[in-house]
N, C-alpha and C positions, 0 to 999 in steps of 0.2 A: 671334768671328763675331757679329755681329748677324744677326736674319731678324724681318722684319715678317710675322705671322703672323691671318689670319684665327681670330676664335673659333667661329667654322661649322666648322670646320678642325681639330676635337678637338686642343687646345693641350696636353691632357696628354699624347696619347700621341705628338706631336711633341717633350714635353721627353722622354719617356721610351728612343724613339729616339734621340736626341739623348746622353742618358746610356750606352745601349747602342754606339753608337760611341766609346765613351771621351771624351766631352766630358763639362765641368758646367753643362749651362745655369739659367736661372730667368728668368721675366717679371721684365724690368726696365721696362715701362712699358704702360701700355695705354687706350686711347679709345675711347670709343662713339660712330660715325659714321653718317650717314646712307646707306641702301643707293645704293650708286654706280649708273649705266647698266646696266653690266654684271649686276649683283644681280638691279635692279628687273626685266632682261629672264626671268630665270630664276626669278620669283617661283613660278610655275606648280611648276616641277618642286621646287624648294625644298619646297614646302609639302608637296606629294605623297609627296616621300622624308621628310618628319621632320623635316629642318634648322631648319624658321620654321613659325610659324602663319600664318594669311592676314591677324592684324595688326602683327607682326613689321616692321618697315621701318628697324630699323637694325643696325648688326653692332658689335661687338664688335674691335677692333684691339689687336692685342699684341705688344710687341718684344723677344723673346728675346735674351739674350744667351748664348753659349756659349764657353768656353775649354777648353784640351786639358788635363788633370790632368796636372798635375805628375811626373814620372816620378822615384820614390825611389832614390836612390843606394845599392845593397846596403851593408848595413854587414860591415865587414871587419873580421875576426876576429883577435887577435894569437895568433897560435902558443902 
């Protein structure tokens, strides 16, 4: 699974869920972007909760990837 994940987005405890569901993820890529429309409209409250400072204008981009672990085949015992 891939997911394109914001770093406003606490990126750790998305891999750590992400582990909690029997996945292994890890940041396999990530960019520093300019705050998009979306962002720029919600600077107000961003700042207010913590997320950014009032000079903050760009975010942070990261593309997890995630695979199912491997499921070990019991080892069988000879009599």
């Amino acid at each position: 699974m891939l997911l394109v994940h914001s770093a406003l987005s606490d990126v750790d405890q998305a891999l750590s869920r992400l582990r909690a569901a029997g996945l292994s993820p890890a940041v396999i890529a990530g960019q520093k972007i300019h705050f998009c429309p979306v962002l720029r409209s919600r600077m107000d409250y961003l700042v207010r909760s913590g997320f950014i400072t009032s000079k903050d204008r760009s975010d942070g981009i990261v593309v997890i990837g995630a695979e199912k672990e491997p499921v070990r085949a019991p080892r069988v015992l000879a009599p």
